[in-house]
Structure formats: structure tokens, C-alpha cells
C-alpha angles and dihedrals in degrees: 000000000000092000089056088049106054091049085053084059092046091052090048100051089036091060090046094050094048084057087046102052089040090057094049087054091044091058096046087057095056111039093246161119109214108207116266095251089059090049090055094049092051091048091058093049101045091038089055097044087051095049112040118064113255092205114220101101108329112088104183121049119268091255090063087058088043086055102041083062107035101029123210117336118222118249096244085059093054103035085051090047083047100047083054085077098053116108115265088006113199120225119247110257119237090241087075095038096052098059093041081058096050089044094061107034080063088031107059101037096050087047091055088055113274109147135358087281116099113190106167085073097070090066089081100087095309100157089208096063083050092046094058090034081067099040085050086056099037083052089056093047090049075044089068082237102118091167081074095050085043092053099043094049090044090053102045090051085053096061097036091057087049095244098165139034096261119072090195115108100210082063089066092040109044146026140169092248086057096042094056092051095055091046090060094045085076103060102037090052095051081051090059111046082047088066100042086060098042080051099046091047086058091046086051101039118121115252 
């Protein structure tokens, strides 16, 4: 009966997140921020043609294939997906990208077996794991970013209450998907500022 459950709740987020995820796309298309209401609006039905079977040939909801492919997703992923639809988001500052980057280029390759470490372990009840998950979230807060307070706490609670299948941490915290956007942050970021000072040289530049 729990197991059944908690797949109930995957579906469900899963659904959400696949809206979600359509609408971002949608308003990059189009060069545009649709009001929140509309955003809302577009959430519910997505959410609902995701979610329920449509029957044809397909026997299980579009989610369930979403999630076959891409597996479960980790609550700062989706709280951050979900926080996109907010109205006036703020973007997420590098200074929590780049240690999600750092995190998961030692991360991943000691958890596939690379090395005798093993981290992924000490997602199953390490207090010491909990006890950086807080300070990383004590540091966004002294950062003035409360989304991020607000996420981690969200997403340790989560895993304390047993929200989802897994009882590993890291599972809450990170996920591949997660781990490639921040990578990319970097990169894109040092791109940018690149080009603000190449632009403001030429601003500058005597005529």
C-alpha cells in the first residue's frame, strides 16, 4: 500500500515537472514571459494530460514513460523547476551552481567505482552528509538567497519523512540532470562576464 503510494506521488511530480518543463520551453520560443495566471493554468493541464492514461496505445500516463527514461528526479531539481514558474523568479546565483558542479564531477565518478570511496554510502543516515546538507543551506541564506534555504529544507524533510522510495540523501539532493546544468553554468557564466567586459571596453574605448 506504501509502495503504491509513493509511486502515486512520483507520477504526480513527475507530471508537474513535465508542464513545467514544457512551459519553460514555450516561453523561450517565443521570447516571452506568460503571466502567472496563465502559467498556472498551463501547469494544471499539462500536468493533467501527463498524468492521467490516454488510453490508444499507450496503457500507463506519459509521466510513467518520462520517468522509465529519465528515473526520479531529486527535490532540489524540481523545487528549483517549480520555483521557475513563480512570479519575478530570480535567477540562481553561481555560487550555488559552482559547488553543485564540484560536488558531482568528485561525486559520480567515485560512486561508479572509481576508487576505493565510496560517497554515495553516506547517503544512508551519515550525519555528516546532513550536517553539510544544513551549513550549505545556512551559507545561502548568509548569501541573502532564501530560495535556496527554502529548497534544501524542503528537500531534507523530504527525505527524513520518507517521501520517496529511496532512503539515500544524495537521492534528495542531486541528480544527473542537476549536475549537468550546473556544469554548464560555469562555463556559460565565465562567457558572459567575458563579454560584458569586451562590451564595456568598447563602451569605454577612446574615439
Amino acid at each position: 500500500m506504501m509502495n503504491q503510494y509513493m509511486q502515486l506521488i512520483a507520477l504526480l511530480e513527475m507530471s508537474i515537472t513535465c508542464g513545467v518543463v514544457l512551459i519553460i520551453l514555450l516561453q523561450k520560443l517565443f521570447q516571452m514571459e506568460f503571466p502567472f495566471a496563465a502559467r498556472v493554468a498551463l501547469v494544471l493541464f499539462l500536468g493533467n494530460v501527463f498524468f492521467w492514461p490516454l488510453g490508444m496505445s499507450l496503457e500507463l500516463p506519459l509521466s510513467a514513460y518520462v520517468r522509465g527514461v529519465t528515473g526520479d528526479l531529486s527535490m532540489v531539481t524540481m523545487l528549483l523547476l517549480w520555483g521557475a514558474l513563480l512570479p519575478s523568479p530570480k535567477k540562481t546565483p553561481l555560487g550555488f551552481k559552482a559547488p553543485i558542479a564540484l560536488i558531482a564531477i568528485v561525486f559520480y565518478p567515485l560512486a561508479l567505482g572509481l576508487g576505493m570511496l565510496d560517497p554515495y554510502a553516506w547517503g544512508y543516515g551519515s550525519i555528516g552528509l546532513l550536517i553539510c546538507a544544513v551549513v550549505f543551506a545556512i551559507l545561502c541564506g548568509l548569501a541573502g538567497w532564501t530560495k535556496g534555504v527554502w529548497i534544501l529544507s524542503v528537500a531534507i524533510i523530504a527525505w527524513a519523512a520518507h517521501w520517496h522510495e529511496s532512503a539515500n540523501l544524495w537521492d534528495y539532493l542531486l541528480d544527473p540532470f542537476l549536475s549537468i546544468w550546473a556544469l554548464l553554468a560555469i562555463p556559460s557564466a565565465i562567457y558572459l562576464k567575458r563579454r560584458e567586459k569586451a562590451q564595456s571596453g568598447y563602451l569605454f574605448r577612446a574615439g
